[in-house]
N, C-alpha and C positions, 0 to 999 in steps of 0.2 A: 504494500500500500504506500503514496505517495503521500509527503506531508510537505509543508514549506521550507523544512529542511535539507531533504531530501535532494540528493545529487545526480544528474542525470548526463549523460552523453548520447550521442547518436550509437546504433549499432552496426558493428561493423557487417553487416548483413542486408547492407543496403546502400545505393546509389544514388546520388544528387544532381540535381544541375540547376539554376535559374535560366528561365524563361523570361525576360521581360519584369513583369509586377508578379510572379509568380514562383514556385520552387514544384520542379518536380520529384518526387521523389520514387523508386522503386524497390520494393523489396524480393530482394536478391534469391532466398530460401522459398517464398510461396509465391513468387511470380504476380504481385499485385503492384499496380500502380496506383500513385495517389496523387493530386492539386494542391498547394498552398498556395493562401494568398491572404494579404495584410495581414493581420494578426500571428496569422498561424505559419507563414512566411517569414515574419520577423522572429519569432520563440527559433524553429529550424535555422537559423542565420545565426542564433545566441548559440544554438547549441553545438557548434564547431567544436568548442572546447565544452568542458564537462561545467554545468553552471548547478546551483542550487534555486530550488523552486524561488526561493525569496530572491534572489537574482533576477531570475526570469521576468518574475513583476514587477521588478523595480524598473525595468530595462519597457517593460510594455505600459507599463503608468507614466515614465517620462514619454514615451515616444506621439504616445494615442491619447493624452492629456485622462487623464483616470486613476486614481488610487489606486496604489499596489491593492491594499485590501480589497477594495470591490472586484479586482481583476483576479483576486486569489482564485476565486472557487472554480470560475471558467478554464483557468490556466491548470489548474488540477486537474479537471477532467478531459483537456484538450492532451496534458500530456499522459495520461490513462489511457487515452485512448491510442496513443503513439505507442505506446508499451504495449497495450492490447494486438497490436500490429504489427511487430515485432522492428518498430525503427527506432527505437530507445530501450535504452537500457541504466539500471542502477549504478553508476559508476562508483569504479573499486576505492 
């Protein structure tokens, strides 16, 4: 389970690239492709290097004018669902 603590990186089991206003991304193991865009384009762009969920919002509340807090609970579950996916991972 992910908390605001909690440290995240991309998985190496998956491929990147930007498009324009967008990030595509594929995963490598289940042959699924996915779209980002703002939001969820910016969090993937953080996550190059291994960042901590309070990071994450700190970085998405300066950018998109919005409290880390109110973006918390979105950014939870937007990165759940990344993990659910298998393009994130707990980092060591």
């Amino acid at each position: 389970m992910l908390d605001a603590s909690s440290v995240v990186r991309r998985s190496m089991a998956q491929v990147s690239c930007n498009l324009d206003e967008e990030v595509a991304v594929l995963n490598l193991e289940k042959s699924l492709y996915f779209s980002l865009s703002g939001v969820g384009a910016h969090v993937w762009e953080l996550l190059e290097e291994p960042r901590s969920v309070d990071a994450i919002c700190e970085s998405v509340a300066g950018h998109f004018d919005i409290t880390a807090e109110a973006c918390r609970g979105d950014v939870l579950k937007f990165l759940g669902d990344l993990r659910e996916a298998g393009l994130i991972k707990l980092a060591d």
